[in-house]
C-alpha positions as a printed Julia matrix, in Angstrom:
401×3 Matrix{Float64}:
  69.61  106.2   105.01
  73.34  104.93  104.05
  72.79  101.24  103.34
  75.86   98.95  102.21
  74.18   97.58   99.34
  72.72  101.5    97.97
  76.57  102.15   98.55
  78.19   99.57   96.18
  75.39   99.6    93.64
  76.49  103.42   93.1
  79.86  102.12   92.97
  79.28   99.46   89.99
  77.07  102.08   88.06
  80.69  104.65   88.33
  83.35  104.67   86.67
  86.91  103.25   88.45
  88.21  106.3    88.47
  85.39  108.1    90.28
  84.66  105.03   93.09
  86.15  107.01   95.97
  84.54  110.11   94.57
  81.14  108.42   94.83
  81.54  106.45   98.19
  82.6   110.5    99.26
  79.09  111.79   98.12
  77.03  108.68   99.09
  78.42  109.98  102.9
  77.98  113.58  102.82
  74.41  113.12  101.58
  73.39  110.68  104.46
  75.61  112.77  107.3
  75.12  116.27  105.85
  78.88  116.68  105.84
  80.92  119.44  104.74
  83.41  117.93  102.79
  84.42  113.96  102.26
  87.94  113.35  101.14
  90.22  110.25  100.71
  93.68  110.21  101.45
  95.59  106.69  100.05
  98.2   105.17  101.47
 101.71  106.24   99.68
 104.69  103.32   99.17
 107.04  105.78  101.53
 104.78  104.45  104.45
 105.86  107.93  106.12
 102.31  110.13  104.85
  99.19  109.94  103.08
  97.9   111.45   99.85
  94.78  113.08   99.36
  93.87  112.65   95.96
  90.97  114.9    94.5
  90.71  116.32   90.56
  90.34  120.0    88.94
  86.65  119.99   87.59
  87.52  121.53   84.17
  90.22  119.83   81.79
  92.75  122.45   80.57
  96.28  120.38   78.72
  95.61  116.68   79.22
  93.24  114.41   81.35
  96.73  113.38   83.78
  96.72  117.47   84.57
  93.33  117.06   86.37
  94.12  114.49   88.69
  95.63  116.46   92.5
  97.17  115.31   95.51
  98.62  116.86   98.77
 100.62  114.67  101.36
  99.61  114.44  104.54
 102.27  113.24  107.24
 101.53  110.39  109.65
 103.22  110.93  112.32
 101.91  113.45  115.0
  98.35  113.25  113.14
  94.76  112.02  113.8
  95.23  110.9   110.14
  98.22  108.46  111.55
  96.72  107.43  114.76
  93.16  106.45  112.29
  95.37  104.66  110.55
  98.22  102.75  113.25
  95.38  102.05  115.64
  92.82  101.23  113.54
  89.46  103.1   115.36
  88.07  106.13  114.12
  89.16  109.47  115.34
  87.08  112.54  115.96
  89.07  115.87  116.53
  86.52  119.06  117.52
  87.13  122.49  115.55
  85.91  125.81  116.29
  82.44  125.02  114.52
  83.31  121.26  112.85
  83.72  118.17  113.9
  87.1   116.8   111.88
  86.23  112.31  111.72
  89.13  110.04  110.43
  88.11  106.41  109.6
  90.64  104.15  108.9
  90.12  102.05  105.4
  90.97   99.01  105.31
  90.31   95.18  104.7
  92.28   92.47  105.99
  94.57   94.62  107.39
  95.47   95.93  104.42
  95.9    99.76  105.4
  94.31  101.17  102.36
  93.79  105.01  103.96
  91.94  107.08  105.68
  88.41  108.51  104.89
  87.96  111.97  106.15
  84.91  113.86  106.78
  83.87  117.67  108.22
  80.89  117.27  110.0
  78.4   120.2   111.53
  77.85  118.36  114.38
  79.68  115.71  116.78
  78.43  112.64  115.03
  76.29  109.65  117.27
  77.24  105.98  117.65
  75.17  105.14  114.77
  76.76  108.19  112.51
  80.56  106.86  113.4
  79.07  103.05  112.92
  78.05  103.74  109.53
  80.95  105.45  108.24
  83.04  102.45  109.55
  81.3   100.26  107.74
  81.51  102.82  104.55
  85.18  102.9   104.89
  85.43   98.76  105.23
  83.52   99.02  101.89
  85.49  101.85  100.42
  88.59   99.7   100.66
  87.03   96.79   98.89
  86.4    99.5    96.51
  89.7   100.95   96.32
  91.41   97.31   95.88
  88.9    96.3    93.14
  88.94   99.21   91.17
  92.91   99.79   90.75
  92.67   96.88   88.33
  91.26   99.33   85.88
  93.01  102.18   86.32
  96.71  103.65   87.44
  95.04  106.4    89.5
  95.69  104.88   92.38
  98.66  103.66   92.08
  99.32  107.36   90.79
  98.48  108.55   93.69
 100.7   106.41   95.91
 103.89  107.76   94.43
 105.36  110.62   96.02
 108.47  109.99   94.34
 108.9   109.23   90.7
 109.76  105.07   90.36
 112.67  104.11   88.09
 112.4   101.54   85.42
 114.33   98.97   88.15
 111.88   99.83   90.87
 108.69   99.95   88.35
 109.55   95.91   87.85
 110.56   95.4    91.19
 107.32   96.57   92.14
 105.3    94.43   90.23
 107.03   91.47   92.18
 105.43   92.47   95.11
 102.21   90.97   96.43
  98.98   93.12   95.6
  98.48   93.63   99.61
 101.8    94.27  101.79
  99.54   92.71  104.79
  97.04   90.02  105.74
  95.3    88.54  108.7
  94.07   85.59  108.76
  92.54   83.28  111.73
  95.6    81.68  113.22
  98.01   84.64  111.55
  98.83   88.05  111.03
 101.71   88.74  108.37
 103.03   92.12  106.92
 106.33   92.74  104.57
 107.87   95.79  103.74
 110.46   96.6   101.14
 112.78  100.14  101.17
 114.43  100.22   97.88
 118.39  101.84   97.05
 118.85  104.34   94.99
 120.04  101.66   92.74
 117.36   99.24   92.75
 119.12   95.68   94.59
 116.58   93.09   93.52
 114.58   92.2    97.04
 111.01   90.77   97.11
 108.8    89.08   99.0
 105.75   87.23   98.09
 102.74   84.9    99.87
  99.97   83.38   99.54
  96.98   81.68  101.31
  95.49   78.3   100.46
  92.95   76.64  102.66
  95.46   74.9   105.33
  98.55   76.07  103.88
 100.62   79.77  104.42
 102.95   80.17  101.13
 105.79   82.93  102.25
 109.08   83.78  100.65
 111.9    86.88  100.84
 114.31   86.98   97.92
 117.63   89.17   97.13
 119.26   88.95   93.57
 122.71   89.68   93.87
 123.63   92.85   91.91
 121.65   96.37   91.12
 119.32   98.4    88.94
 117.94   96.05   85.58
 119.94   93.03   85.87
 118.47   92.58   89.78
 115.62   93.74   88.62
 115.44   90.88   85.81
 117.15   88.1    87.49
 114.2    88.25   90.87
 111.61   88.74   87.66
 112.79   85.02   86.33
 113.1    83.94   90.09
 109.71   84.9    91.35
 107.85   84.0    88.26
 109.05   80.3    88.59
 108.36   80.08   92.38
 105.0    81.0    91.55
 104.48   78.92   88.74
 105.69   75.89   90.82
 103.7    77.04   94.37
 100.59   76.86   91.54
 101.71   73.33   90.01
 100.98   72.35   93.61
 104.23   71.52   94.31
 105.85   70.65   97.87
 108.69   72.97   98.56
 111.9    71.1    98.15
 110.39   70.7    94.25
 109.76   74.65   94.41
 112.87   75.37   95.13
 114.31   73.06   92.89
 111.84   74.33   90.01
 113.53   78.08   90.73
 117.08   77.16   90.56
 116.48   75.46   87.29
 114.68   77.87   85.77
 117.84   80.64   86.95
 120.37   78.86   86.48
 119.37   78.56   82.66
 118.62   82.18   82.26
 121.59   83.43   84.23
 124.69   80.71   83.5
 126.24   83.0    81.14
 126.2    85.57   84.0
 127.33   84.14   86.67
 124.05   85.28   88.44
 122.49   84.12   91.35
 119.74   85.14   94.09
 119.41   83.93   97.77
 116.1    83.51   99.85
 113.88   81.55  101.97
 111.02   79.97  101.23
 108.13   78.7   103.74
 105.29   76.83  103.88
 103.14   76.8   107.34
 100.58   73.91  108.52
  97.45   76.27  109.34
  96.23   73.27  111.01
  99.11   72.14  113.28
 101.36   75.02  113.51
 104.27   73.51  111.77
 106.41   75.61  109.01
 108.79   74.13  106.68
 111.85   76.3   105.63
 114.37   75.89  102.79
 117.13   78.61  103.02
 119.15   79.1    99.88
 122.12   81.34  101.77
 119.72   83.76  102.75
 120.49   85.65  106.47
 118.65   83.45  109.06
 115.24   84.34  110.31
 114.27   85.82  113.95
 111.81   84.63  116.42
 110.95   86.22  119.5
 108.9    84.32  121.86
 108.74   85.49  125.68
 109.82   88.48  125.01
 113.08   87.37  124.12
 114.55   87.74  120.25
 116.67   84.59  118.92
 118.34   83.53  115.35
 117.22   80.87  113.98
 119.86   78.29  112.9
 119.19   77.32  109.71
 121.76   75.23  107.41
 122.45   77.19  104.12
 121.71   75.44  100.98
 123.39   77.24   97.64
 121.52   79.97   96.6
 119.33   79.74   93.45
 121.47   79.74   89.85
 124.19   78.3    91.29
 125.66   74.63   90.32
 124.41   71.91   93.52
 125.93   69.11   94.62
 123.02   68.21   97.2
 119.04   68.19   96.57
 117.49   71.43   98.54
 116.46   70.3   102.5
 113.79   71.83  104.81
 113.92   72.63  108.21
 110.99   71.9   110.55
 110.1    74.53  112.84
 107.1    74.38  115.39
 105.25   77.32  116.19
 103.46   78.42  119.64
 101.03   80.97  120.05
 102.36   84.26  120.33
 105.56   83.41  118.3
 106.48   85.99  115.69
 109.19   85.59  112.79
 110.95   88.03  111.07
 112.69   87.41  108.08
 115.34   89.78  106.36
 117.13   90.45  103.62
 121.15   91.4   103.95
 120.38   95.29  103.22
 118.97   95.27  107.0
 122.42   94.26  107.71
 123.84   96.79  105.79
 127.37   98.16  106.58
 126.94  102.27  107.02
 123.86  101.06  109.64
 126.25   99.34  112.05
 124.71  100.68  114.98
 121.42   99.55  114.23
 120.46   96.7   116.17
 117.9    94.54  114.59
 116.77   92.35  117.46
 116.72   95.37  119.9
 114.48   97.23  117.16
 112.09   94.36  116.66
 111.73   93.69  120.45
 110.56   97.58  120.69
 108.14   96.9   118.27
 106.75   93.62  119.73
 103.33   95.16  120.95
 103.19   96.35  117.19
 101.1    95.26  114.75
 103.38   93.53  111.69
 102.33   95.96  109.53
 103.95   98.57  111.87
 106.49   96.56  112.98
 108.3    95.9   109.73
 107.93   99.52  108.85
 109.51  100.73  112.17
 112.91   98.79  111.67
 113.29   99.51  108.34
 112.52  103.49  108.34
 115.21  103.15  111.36
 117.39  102.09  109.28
 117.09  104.47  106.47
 117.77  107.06  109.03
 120.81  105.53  110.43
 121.73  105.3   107.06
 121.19  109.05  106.64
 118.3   108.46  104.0
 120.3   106.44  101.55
 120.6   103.04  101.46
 123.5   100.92   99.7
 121.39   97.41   99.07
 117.2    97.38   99.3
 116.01   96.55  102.75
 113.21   94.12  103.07
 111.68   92.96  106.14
 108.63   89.99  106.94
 107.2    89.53  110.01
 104.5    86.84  110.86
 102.79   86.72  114.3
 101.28   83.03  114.71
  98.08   82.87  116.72
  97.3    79.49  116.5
  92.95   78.15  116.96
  90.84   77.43  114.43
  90.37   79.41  111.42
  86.89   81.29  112.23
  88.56   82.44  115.54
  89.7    85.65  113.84
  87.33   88.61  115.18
  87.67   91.7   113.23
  86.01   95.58  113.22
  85.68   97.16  109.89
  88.68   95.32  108.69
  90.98   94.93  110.97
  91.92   92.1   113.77
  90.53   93.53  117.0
């Protein structure tokens, strides 16, 4: 019998390396299946990676480690992992199950098992709950060890995109009671200095999206300086027009000699009432579609961050109803060799989407209509705003229903 606490005191007596590994055999012993793999997540967003290891060590401990992509699209493996419910797919003498892992939203992967038999309600309800767990797994364990993280690169990261990288947020989604919010960030060929960041307090949503003017290291370095200090004031506790403030000092002393400076938006939302605050320092205004209808909204530029004020930062007020999503970009989703992308018309397809998939389907259209290279990064936010009370969210193995 496959009990949750068996489960993770295997886990804690493993290795970090071998979690998934022993989460795998945990399953096939209580199930009887064939084979138990785990396929993580790449950063391409376009396929998964199934990550297993050679059982003998022949030039190095790195030359064990394996992977093989699987695509997402046109694959149970996708729809596990877009609609969030396991799916079963019947063979000749298997039964082929795909669970999705997550937590929070947070798309981790997709556990897969071959099974001798179609598997019962309590068979699929257990492996659900041993993929929720795997994920907590996964996200605890890559503090320990680059496996992971290994085994999310189909493509080789330059120095630039290695420190962009570690600008990001540790989860590219979260849901929350009264929210859902996901971000997504397609780097140039020549790194361009994007981010986004957020974070969750008790009452209180933390969100920005930042672009560093310029490419490769000196983007890279310039949104290093500017996202450290945003999160050293957010952690000072404090209130935004001081955050912002706090940033543009600490840039504009690092960068004077350079001329250097780096736009954005920063927001803070009332969990309670519903209300977000905005500073814009010349960033390209945030969408809102409400009623099925997309709209800019007008926001006043302040300068952007490094560069010599005249005026104190201001914040714009913005109340939010239930069922309101934002999107916030950066200018490489305005990019000029994508002209005939149209951003609102894109985001209004993907309204029944959840963020996560949402902010990946504008900005993989836009790669293509760039024809697979981009001149500037593109970086997309989206936040849905559900409003209620914050134990109103009602979940299944880690994910919003």
């Amino acid at each position: 019998m496959l009990t949750l606490h068996g489960l993770l005191a295997a886990v804690e007596a493993a290795p970090p390396v071998a979690s998934a590994e022993v989460v795998g055999a945990a399953l096939a012993d209580a199930l009887g299946a064939r084979e138990v793999s785990f396929l993580i997540a790449d950063f391409s967003g376009q396929s998964l990676i199934r990550l297993s290891h050679a059982a003998t060590q022949s030039d190095g401990a790195a030359s064990r480690e394996r992977w093989e992509a699987v695509p997402l699209v046109g694959t149970p493996h996708g729809r596990a992992l877009a609609e969030q419910r396991i799916q079963l797919d019947d063979q000749d003498a298997d039964t082929r199950l795909f669970a999705p892992v997550t937590s929070r939203g947070e798309a981790v992967g997709v556990l897969e098992l071959r099974l001798g038999e179609r598997p019962d309600e309590r068979a699929l309800a257990a492996v659900a709950d041993a993929a929720h767990a795997l994920a907590y797994v996964v996200i605890a364990n890559r503090r320990f060890t680059d496996l992971y993280e290994w085994g999310q690169r189909s493509m080789p990261l330059s120095l630039e995109a290695e420190i962009q990288r570690r600008l990001l947020p540790g989860s590219y989604t979260c849901e929350g009671g009264q929210f859902t919010l996901a971000g997504w960030l397609e780097p140039a060929g020549d790194v361009g200095g994007d981010t986004f960041d957020f974070s969750l307090e008790r009452d209180t949503l933390h969100l920005s999206i930042t672009d560093a003017m310029g490419h490769t290291a000196d983007a890279a370095l310039l949104a290093t300086v500017l996202v450290g200090a945003l999160r050293n004031g957010r952690r000072r506790g404090l209130d935004l027009i001081d955050q912002a403030q706090h940033a543009h000092e600490a840039l504009a002393e690092h960068a004077a000699h350079r001329h250097a400076f780096v736009t954005g938006q920063l927001v803070r939302i009332d969990l309670r009432s519903g209300s977000a605050h905005i500073v814009n320092a010349g960033h390209p205004p945030p969408l809102r579609i409400r009623d099925g209808r997309a709209e800019t909204i007008t926001l006043r530029p302040d300068t952007p961050f490094g560069i010599p004020r005249a005026r104190p930062y201001s914040a714009h007020e913005l109340e939010l109803l239930p069922g309101d999503r934002l999107v916030f970009l950066t200018d490489g989703m305005l990019e000029r060799n994508a002209a005939s992308i149209d951003i609102r018309t894109l985001m209004l397809e993907g309204k029944d989407m959840h963020p996560r998939e949402a902010v990946q389907h504008v900005v993989l259209a836009l790669l293509k209509a760039a024809g697979g290279e981009l001149k500037d990064d593109a970086t997309a936010m989206c936040v849905d705003w559900h409003g209620g009370r914050p134990g109103e969210r009602d979940t299944d193995s880690g994910a919003n229903r």
